[in-house]
C-alpha positions, 0 to 999 in steps of 0.5 A: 457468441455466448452473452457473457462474451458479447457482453465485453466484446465491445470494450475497447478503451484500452485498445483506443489508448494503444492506437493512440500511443498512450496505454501505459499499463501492463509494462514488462521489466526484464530486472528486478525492482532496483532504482533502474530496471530493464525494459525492452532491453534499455535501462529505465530508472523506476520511479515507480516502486513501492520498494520504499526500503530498496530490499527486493534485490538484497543477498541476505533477503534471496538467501533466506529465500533460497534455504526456506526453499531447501528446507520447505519446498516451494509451496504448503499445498494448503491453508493455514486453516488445515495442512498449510501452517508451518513453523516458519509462518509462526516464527514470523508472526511472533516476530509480527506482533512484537514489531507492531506492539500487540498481543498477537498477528496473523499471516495472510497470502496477500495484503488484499486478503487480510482486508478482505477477510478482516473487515469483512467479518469483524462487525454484524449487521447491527453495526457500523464500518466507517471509511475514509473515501480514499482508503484502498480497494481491498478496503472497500471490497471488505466492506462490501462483503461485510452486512454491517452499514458502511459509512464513508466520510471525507477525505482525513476529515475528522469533522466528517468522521465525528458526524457519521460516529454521531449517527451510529447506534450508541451500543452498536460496534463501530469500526474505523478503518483508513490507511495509515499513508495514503496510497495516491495522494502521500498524506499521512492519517490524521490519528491523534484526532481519530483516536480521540474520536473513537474513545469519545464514541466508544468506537475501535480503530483498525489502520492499514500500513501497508505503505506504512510499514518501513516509512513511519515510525520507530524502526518502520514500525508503522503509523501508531508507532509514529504517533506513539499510539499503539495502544489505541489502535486496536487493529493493524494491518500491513503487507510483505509486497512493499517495504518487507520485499516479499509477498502476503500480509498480516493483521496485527491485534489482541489475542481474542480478536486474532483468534477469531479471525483465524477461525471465521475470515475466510480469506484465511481459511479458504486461500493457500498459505505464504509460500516459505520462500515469502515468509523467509524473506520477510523476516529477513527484511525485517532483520535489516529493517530493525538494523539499518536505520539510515535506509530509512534516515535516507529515505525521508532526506530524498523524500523532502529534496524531492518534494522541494525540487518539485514544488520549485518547479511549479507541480501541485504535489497536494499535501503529500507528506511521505515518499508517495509523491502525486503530480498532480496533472487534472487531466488524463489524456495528458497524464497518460501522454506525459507517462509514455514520454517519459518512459521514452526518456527513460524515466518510469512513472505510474499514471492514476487516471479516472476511474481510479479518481475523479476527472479532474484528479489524474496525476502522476505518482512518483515514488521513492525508495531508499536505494535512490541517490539524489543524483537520481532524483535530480535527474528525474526532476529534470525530466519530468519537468521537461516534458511537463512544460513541453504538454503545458502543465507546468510553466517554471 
């Protein structure tokens, strides 16, 4: 055995999790991403989705898809940089930058690109990226390619965030990167602080809407919308994979930022292009995004039945504020126990256990989408309540 093999041959944890019954990842579904989906032949009701507008399975959005494929083919055999840009790619950038209010946007193959290329080529080694300690992955992978510092303050703490600004260099740039809703515990950025934050340190503000997008704002427009500050944010990015019913991701600026980019992130330049069955999707989700209101009118009223129905019955929700809903359990063995149990009741949850967050920060993200009913959700709360007292977290 070769050192790189023997190096991995002896973990084992996720094999410990499937002996014990409890390995919860990697779950096959049979359906596409509807409120209830197929697993192992049985129907489950997925409360696990980041499908918040409930588009992926919508005719108009799998024709669009199916013409794009008549028209384009199947792939773009290139990046963008090169042979890869199609009009299609442009028309949906347009459409990009008139939604979110900026000069101009920037198409990318996944979410996980865009920060990764994004933040890791905006600032030098002279300046600074500041996060907040629970911005996404692709987030912190960004700035770890970046030579900049990178300062990390508390969670939505803008107290800690003003003391990391104050230790900066006063002509250096100073980049302030965090979700606009966290992914894990559902609260929504503090922006009106950070903004006056970033004008008072003369520092530029990039928001991450992926779970943003379709949620927060005029007609979904995302996290400045939402707080009527777009023109404060110099910087927003967002993903296709959720709301948007597809694949890839987008950065949202000014002119001479995006055209920077789309000459130095190498993300951009050295990654095949959307498919153009991806970039029609999104367009077409956008259409329905910007003419059905009340999916997500319905969206926020089954978030807060939901929120209410949990807390009643005893659950530490945090202080989630969106359709991202933690449970939180404070222990990952009965996390993970808790999930596979209600996967048997036919009920799918995700579980977020350590590493992912602290020891004593395990929880259950229960999602929504728009497609759900309250029936649903009422169904779902039974449950999950059920086998909840039944392994002693919760006592109502």
């Amino acid at each position: 055995m070769k050192k790189l093999q023997k190096a991995f041959s002896g973990y084992d944890l996720p094999q410990k999790a499937m002996q014990a019954g409890i390995y919860p990842y990697f779950r096959t579904i049979e359906s596409d991403q509807d409120t209830v989906v197929t697993i192992n032949g049985r129907k489950v009701m997925m409360f696990g989705s980041n499908s918040y507008l409930g588009l992926t399975n919508h005719p108009k959005i799998k024709e669009a898809a199916r013409q794009a494929i008549d028209k384009y083919g199947t792939g773009c055999a290139g990046s963008r940089f090169l042979n890869g840009t199609l009009d299609i790619h442009v028309q949906l950038e347009e459409r990009i930058a008139d939604m979110t209010g900026k000069d101009a946007a920037l198409c990318y193959s996944t979410g996980f690109q865009v920060n990764l290329g994004v933040v890791s080529c905006l600032t030098g080694r002279r300046d600074y990226v500041l996060l907040d300690e629970l911005d996404h992955a692709s987030i912190i992978e960004g700035s770890r390619l970046s030579f900049s510092k990178v300062m990390k303050y508390g969670h939505n703490d803008m107290a800690s965030l003003e003391k990391k600004l104050k230790q900066c260099a006063h002509d250096s740039i100073k980049l302030i990167v965090a979700d606009g809703i966290f992914s894990m515990e559902g609260d929504i950025v503090k922006l009106p602080e950070m903004v006056q934050l970033a004008e008072k340190y003369d520092a530029s503000v990039m928001i991450d809407d992926a779970h943003a997008t379709g949620v927060l704002g005029i007609g979904g427009r995302g996290t400045a919308s939402h707080f009527g500050l777009t023109d404060s944010v110099d910087l927003i990015m967002g993903t296709f994979s959720k709301s948007l019913a597809s694949l890839g991701g987008f950065i949202a600026s000014d002119k001479d930022t995006i055209n920077y980019l789309k000459h130095n992130s190498r993300s951009l330049i050295f990654s095949a292009s959307m498919t153009p069955a991806s970039a029609a999707s999104v367009i077409a989700a956008m259409d329905i995004m910007m003419n059905e209101p009340e999916r997500i009118s319905h969206l926020w009223e089954i978030t807060g039945y939901a929120l209410n129905g949990f807390r009643e019955m005893g659950f530490d929700t945090g202080k989630s504020e969106s359709p991202i809903i933690p449970l939180f359990i404070r222990d990952n063995e009965k996390a993970l126990l808790l999930t596979q149990k209600l996967l048997a009741e036919g009920i799918f949850v995700n579980p977020v256990v350590s590493p992912a967050v602290p020891k004593n920060g395990s929880l259950i993200r229960y999602s929504l989408m728009a497609t759900h009913t309250k029936e649903q959700v009422d169904i779902s709360i039974e449950k999950i309540t059920r086998s909840a007292r039944d392994l002693g977290i919760v006592n109502n």
